[in-house]
C-alpha positions as CSV (number, residue, x, y, z in Angstrom):
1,X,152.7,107.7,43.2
2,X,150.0,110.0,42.9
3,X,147.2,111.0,40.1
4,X,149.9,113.9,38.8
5,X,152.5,110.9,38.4
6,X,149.8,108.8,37.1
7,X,148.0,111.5,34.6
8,X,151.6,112.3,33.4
9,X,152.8,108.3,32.6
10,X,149.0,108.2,30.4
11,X,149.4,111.0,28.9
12,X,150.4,110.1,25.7
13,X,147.1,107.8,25.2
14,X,143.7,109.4,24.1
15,X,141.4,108.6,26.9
16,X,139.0,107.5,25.0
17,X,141.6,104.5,23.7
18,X,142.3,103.4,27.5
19,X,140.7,101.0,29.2
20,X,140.7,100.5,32.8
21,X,140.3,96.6,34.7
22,X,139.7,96.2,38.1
23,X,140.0,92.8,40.0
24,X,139.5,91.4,42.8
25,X,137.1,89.9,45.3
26,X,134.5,92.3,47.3
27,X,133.9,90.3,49.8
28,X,137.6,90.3,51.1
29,X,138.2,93.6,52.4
30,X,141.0,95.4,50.6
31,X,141.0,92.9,47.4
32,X,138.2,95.2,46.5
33,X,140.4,98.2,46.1
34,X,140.4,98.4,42.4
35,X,137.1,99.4,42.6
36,X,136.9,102.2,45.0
37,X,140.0,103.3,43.0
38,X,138.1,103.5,39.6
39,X,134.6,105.2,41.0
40,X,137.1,108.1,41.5
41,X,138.8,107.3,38.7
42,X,135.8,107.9,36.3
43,X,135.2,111.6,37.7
44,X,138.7,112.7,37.0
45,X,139.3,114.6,33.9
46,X,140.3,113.4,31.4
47,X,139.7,110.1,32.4
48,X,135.8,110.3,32.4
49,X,136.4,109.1,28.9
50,X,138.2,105.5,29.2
51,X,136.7,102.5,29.0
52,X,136.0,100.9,32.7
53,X,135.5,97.2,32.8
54,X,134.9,95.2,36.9
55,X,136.3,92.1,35.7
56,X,135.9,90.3,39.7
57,X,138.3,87.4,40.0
58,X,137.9,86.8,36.5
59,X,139.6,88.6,33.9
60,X,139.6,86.1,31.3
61,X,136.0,86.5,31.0
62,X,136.2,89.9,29.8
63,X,138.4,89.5,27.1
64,X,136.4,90.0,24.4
65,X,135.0,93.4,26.4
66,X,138.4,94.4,26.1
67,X,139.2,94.1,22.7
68,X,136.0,95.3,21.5
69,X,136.7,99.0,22.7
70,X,140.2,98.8,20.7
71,X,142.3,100.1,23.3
72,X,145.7,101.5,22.8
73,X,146.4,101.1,26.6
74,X,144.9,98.7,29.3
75,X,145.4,99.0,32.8
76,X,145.1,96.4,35.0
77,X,143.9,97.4,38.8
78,X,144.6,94.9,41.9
79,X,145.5,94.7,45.3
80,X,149.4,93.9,45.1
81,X,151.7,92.9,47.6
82,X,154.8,94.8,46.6
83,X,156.4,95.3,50.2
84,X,154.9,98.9,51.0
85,X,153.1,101.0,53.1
86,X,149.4,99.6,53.0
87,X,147.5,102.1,50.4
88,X,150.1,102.6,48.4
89,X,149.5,102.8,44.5
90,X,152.5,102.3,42.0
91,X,153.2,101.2,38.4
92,X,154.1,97.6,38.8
93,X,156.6,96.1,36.4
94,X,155.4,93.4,34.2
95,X,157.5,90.1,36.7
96,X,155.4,91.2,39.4
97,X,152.0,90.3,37.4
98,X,153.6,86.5,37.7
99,X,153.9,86.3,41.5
100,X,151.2,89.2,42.2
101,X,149.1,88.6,45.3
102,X,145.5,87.9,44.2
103,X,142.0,86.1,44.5
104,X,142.2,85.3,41.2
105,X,143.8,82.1,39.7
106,X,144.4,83.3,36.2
107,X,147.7,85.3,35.1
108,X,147.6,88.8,34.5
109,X,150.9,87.6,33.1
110,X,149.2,85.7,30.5
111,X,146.3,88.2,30.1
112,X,148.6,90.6,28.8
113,X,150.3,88.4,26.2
114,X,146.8,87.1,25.1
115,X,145.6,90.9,24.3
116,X,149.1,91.7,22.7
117,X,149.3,88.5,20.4
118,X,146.1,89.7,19.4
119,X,146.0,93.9,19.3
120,X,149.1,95.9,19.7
121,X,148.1,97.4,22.9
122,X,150.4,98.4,26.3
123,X,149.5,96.8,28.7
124,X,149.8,98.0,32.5
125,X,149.6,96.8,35.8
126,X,148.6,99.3,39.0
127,X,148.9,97.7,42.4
128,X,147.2,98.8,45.5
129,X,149.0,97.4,48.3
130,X,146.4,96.0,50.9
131,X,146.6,96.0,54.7
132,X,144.2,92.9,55.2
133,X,142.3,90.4,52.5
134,X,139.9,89.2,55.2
135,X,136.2,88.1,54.1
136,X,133.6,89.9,55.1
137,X,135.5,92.9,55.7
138,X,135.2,96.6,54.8
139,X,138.4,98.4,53.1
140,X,140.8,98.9,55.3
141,X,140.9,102.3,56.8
142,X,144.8,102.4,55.8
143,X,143.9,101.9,51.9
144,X,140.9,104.3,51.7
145,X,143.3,106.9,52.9
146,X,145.6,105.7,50.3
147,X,142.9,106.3,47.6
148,X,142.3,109.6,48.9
149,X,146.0,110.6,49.0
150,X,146.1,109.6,45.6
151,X,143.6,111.6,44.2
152,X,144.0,114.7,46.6
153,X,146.5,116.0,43.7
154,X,144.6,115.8,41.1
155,X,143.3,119.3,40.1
156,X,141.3,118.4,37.5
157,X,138.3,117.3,39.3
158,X,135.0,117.5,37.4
């Protein structure tokens, strides 16, 4: 995928009624992904106007963050193992948030049927497939080119 494919399946959302989760752990090399992903994210137009929320290894504890900005569409951003090329990015379908790689110990899974039972929101999971999850480690040279990939067709730079 890249931010035309992405740009295109978020289209239908006012930005201003998205809001955009990353996870993971900073401290373990490509875990921290998500947000290198979303400091891009935020100068892209038109998504300078969503909602951006670093929820760590802890998503549960942003909840109420979450459902204060009334989103029509939450995205969810971790490191994923889904049997790619390391740097990858896709669209994950909602079975994979069960058995997702991850630092954190809570369900996305569950995360999204807490905000639905409670808003009607979509809810969305983007997986960055890492190359390593070691501690003290920078990202991996394999996902920032990934990342830049990504974002190298987007035209809409600001």
């Amino acid at each position: 995928m890249n931010f035309e494919d992405f740009y295109n399946h978020l289209s239908g959302y006012n930005p201003g009624s998205i809001v955009f989760i990353a996870l993971g752990n900073e401290n373990r090399a490509d875990d921290a992904s998500a947000y290198h992903f979303i400091d891009k994210l935020k100068k892209q137009h038109p998504f300078a106007a969503a909602h951006y929320i670093s929820a760590g290894r802890n998503p549960e504890n942003v909840l109420q963050q979450i459902l204060d900005r009334h989103p029509k569409a939450v995205i969810l951003i971790d490191a994923a193992e889904f049997a790619a090329q390391p740097g990858e990015i896709a669209f994950l379908p909602t079975h994979h948030m069960q058995n997702s790689l991850s630092t954190h110990g809570y369900s996305l899974a569950l995360i999204k049927k807490y905000l639905q039972s409670t808003i009607p929101v979509d809810v969305y999971y983007l997986g960055i497939q890492p190359q390593t999850l070691e501690f003290h480690h920078p990202l991996s040279a394999a996902v920032r080119q990934g990342i830049k990939r990504f974002f190298a067709s987007s035209t809409a730079s600001s």
